[in-house]
C-alpha positions, -999 to +999 in steps of 0.1 A: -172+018-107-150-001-129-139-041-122-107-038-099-079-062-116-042-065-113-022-043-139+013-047-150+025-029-117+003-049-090-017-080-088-045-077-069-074-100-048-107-084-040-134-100-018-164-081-004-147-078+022-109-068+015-084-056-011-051-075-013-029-053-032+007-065-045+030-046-066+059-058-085+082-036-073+080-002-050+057+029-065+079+053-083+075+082-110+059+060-138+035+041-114+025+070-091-008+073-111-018+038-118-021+037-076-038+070-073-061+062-101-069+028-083-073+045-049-102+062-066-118+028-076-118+012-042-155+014-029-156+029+007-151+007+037-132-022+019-098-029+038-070-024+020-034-048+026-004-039+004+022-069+005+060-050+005+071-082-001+088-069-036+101-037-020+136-042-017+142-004-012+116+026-012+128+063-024+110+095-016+083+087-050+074+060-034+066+071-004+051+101-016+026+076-035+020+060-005+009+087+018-012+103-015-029+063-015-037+064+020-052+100+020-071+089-008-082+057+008-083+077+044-119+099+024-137+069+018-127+049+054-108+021+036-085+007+066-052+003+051-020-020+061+013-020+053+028-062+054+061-075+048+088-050+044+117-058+039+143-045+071+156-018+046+126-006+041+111-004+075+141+016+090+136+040+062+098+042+076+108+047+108+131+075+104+103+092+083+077+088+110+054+064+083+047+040+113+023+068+126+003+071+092+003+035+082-007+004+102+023-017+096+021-057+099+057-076+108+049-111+093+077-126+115+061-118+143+027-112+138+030-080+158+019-039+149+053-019+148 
């Protein structure tokens, strides 16, 4: 397995424990592999936690990458959670029905959606 470190599209913080993944901006076209390719370097039973904070808006790529991430990570039993989306963004999860895949953390309130 290669060393996990941040890339130009995410900065990262691994502990034995956990993965603390966050990205610049949302996943689109052009970053769609750099997060597939580093779904395949996660060992197996590490919890994952992607920070949203930078995602002012998500389009369909983006989600797309995100569901392909937690399939990935789903194989290999890596817990993953979703923190700090920004209202815009969680609507658009809600209409899609992403609250059922992903385990989604509101900061504010310190509550699962």
């Amino acid at each position: 397995m290669h060393a996990l470190t941040s890339t130009q599209d995410y900065e990262l913080v691994v502990t034995e424990q956990e993965i603390a993944i966050t990205p610049k901006a949302p996943p689109n076209f052009n970053t769609s592999t750099n997060y597939l390719g580093l779904a395949h370097q996660i060992p197996e039973h590490l919890k994952v936690t992607v920070d949203c904070s930078n995602f002012g808006y998500i389009d369909s790529t983006g989600i797309g990458t995100l569901i392909m991430f937690r399939q990935e990570l789903k194989q290999k039993a890596c817990p993953i959670t979703l923190r700090n989306l920004a209202p815009a963004v969680k609507q658009v999860f809600k209409v899609a029905n992403m609250h059922m895949l992903f385990h989604i953390v509101d900061e504010s309130s310190l509550e699962q959606e």
